[in-house]
C-alpha positions in Angstrom: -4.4 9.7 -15.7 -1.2 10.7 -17.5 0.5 9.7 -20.6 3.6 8.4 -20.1 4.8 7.5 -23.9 3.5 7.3 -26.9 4.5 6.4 -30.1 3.3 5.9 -33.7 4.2 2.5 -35.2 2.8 1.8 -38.7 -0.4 4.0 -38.4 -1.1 2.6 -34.7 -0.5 4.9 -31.8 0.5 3.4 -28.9 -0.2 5.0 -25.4 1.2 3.9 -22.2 -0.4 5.5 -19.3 -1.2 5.5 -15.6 -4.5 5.0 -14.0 -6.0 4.8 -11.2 -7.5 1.7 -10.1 -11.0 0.2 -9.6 -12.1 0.6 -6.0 -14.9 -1.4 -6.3 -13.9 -4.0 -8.1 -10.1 -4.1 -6.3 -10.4 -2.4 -3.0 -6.9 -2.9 -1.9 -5.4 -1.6 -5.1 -5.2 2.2 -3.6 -2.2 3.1 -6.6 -2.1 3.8 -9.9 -1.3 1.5 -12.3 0.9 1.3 -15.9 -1.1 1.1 -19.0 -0.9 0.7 -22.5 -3.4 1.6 -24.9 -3.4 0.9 -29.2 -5.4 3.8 -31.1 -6.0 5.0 -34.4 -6.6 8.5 -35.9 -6.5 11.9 -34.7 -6.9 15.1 -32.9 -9.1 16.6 -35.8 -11.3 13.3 -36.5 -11.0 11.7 -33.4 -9.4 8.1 -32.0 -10.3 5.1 -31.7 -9.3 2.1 -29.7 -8.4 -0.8 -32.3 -7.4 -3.4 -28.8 -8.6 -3.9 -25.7 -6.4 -1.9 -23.3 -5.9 -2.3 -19.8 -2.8 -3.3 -17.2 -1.6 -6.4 -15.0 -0.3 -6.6 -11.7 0.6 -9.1 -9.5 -0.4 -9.6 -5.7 0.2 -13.1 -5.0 0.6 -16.2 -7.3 -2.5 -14.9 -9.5 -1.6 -12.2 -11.9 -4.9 -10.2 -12.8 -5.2 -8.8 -16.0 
C-alpha cells in the first residue's frame, strides 16, 4: 500500500491509495487497485475511519464495489 494523495477538507482527511487486491475473494484481480479512504484525527491521538472505504473496478458489465 501507498498513499497517493491526501488532503484535509473541513477536518476530514481524505486518503487516496493503492492496494492490493483480495486473492480469495477475486482471484483474477492480480493488480493493485485505487483507493480512497475519509479519516479523522491524528498522528499523536490516532485516526479513525468516519466512511466505509474501499475501490471499484470494472471487468465486464458488472462494476464491483
Amino acid at each position: 500500500m501507498s498513499i497517493v494523495h491526501k488532503e484535509n477538507y473541513d477536518g476530514v482527511t481524505i486518503v487516496m491509495y493503492t492496494t492490493f487486491t483480495d486473492q480469495k475473494e477475486l482471484p483474477l484481480a492480480d493488480y493493485e487497485a485505487l483507493s480512497v479512504a475519509f479519516v479523522i484525527g491524528s498522528d499523536k491521538v490516532g485516526w479513525e475511519s468516519i466512511d466505509q472505504h474501499g475501490w471499484s473496478h470494472h471487468e465486464n458489465d458488472n462494476d464491483t464495489l
